[in-house]
C-alpha positions in Angstrom: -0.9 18.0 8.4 2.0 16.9 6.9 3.3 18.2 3.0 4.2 16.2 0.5 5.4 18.7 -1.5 3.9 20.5 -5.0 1.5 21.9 -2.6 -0.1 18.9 -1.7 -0.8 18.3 2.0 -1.7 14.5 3.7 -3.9 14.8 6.3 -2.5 12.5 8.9 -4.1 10.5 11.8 -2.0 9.0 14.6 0.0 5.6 13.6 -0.2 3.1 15.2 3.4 1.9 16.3 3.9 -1.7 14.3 5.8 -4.6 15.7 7.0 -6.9 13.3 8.0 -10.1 14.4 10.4 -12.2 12.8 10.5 -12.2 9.5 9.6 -15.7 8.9 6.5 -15.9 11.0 5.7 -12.1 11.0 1.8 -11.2 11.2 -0.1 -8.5 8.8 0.7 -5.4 10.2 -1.9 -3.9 12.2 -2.3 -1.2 8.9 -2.8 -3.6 6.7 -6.6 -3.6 5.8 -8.9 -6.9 4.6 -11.7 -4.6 3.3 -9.2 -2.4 1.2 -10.4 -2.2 -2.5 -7.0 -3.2 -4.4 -5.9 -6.2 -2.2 -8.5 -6.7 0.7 -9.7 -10.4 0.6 -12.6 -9.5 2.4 -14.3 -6.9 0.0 -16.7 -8.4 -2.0 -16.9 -5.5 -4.7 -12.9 -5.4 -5.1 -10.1 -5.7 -6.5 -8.8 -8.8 -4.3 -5.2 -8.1 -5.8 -2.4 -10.8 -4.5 0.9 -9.7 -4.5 3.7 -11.3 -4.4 6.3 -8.6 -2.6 10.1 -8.3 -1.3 13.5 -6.2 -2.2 11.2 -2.9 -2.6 9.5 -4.8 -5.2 5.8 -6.0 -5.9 3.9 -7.7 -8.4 0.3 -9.4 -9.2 -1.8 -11.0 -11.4 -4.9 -9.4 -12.6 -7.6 -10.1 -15.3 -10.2 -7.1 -15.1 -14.1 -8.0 -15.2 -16.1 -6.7 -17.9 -18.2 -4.6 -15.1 -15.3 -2.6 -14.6 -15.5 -0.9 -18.3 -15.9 2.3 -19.5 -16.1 2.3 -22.9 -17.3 -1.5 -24.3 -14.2 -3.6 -23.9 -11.9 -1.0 -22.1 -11.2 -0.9 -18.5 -11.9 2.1 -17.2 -8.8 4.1 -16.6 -9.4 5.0 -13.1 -9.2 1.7 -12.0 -6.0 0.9 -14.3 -4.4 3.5 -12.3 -5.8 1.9 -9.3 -3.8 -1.4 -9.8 -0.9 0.7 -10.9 -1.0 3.1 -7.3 -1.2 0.0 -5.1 1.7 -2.2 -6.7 3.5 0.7 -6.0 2.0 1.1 -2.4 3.2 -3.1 -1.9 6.6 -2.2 -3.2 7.3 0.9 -0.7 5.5 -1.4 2.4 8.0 -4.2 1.6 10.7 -2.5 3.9 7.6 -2.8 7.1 6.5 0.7 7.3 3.4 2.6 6.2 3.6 5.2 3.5 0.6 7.1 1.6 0.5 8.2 -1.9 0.7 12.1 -1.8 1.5 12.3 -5.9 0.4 9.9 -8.6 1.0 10.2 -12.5 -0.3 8.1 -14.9 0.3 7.3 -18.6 -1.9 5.1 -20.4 -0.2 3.8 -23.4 -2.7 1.2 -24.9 -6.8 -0.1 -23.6 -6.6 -2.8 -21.1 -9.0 -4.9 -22.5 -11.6 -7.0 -19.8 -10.7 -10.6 -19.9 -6.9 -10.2 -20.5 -4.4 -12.1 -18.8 -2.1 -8.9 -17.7 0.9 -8.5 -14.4 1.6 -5.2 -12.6 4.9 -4.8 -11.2 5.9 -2.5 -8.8 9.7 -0.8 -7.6 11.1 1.0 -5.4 13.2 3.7 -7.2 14.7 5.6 -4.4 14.1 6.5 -0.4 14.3 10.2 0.6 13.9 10.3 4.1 10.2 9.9 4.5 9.7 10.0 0.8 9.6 7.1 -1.3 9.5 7.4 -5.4 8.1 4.4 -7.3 7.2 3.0 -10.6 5.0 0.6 -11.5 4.0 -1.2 -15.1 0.7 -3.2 -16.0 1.7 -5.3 -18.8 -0.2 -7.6 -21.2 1.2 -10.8 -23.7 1.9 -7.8 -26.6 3.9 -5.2 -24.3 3.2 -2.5 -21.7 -0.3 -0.7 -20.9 0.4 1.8 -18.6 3.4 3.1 -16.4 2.9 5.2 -13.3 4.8 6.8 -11.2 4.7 7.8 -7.8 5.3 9.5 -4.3 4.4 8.3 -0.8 4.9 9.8 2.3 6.1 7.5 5.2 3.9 7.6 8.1 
C-alpha cells in the first residue's frame, strides 16, 4: 500500500518496468490498456476518447450520446467527471510513466448537453516527487462546463 495522502491509500500491484523507445517510433507502453473505458479503442460500451497529448498537456474531442444521460438532455455527471479524470491521467502520462488518480474534485458549472460539440483539456500543474497535480476543463461553443482537479501517484 502506498498513501496518497488525506487518508487515502492506493492499493498497488507490481509495475511493470516500461521501455520506451525512441520517441519517434516509440510503442504504447505496456500499461496502456485498449479495453479501458475513457480511451480504449477496443471497448465497445466506451468512451473511445482520442487524445492528442505532449508538454504535460492533453486534450480531446467528445460529443456525449444521449444513452449516457441522467436527467433528459444532461450527461450524467459521473461520466463528465470521467472525461475530466482521464485528460488529466493523459496529461501526467505524457512525461512516459504511470500515475493513478488517488484525489479527484469536481465542479460542475453548467449541463453538458448530449449531442454537443465540447473539448477537454488537460495540464500538468506541478510534479512533487511521485505526486503529480492536474487540472483539466471540458468546454462547450458558450464557455466552460466543468473544471477538475486532481492528484496521481506515480507508480
Amino acid at each position: 500500500m502506498v498513501g496518497c495522502g488525506a487518508g487515502h491509500r492506493v492499493a498497488i500491484a507490481e509495475a511493470e518496468e516500461v521501455r520506451l523507445v525512441s520517441e519517434a517510433a516509440a510503442p504504447a507502453p505496456a500499461w496502456r490498456n485498449s479495453r479501458c473505458f475513457a480511451c480504449g479503442s477496443e471497448n465497445p460500451r466506451g468512451l473511445r476518447l482520442h487524445f492528442t497529448a505532449g508538454n504535460d498537456t492533453a486534450a480531446a474531442r467528445w460529443v456525449a450520446s444521449s444513452d449516457l444521460e441522467s436527467f433528459r438532455g444532461v450527461v450524467h455527471g459521473g461520466l463528465v467527471a470521467t472525461v475530466l479524470d482521464e485528460a488529466m491521467s493523459q496529461a501526467a502520462a505524457t512525461s512516459g510513466s504511470q500515475a493513478l488518480t488517488c484525489e479527484l474534485r469536481v465542479r460542475l458549472r453548467r449541463p453538458v448537453a448530449a449531442g454537443e460539440d465540447l473539448e477537454v483539456r488537460g495540464w500538468v500543474v506541478e510534479r512533487r516527487k511521485r505526486r503529480i497535480l492536474t487540472e483539466a476543463a471540458l468546454s462547450g461553443r458558450d464557455g466552460e462546463r466543468a473544471h477538475a482537479w486532481a492528484t496521481f501517484l506515480e507508480l
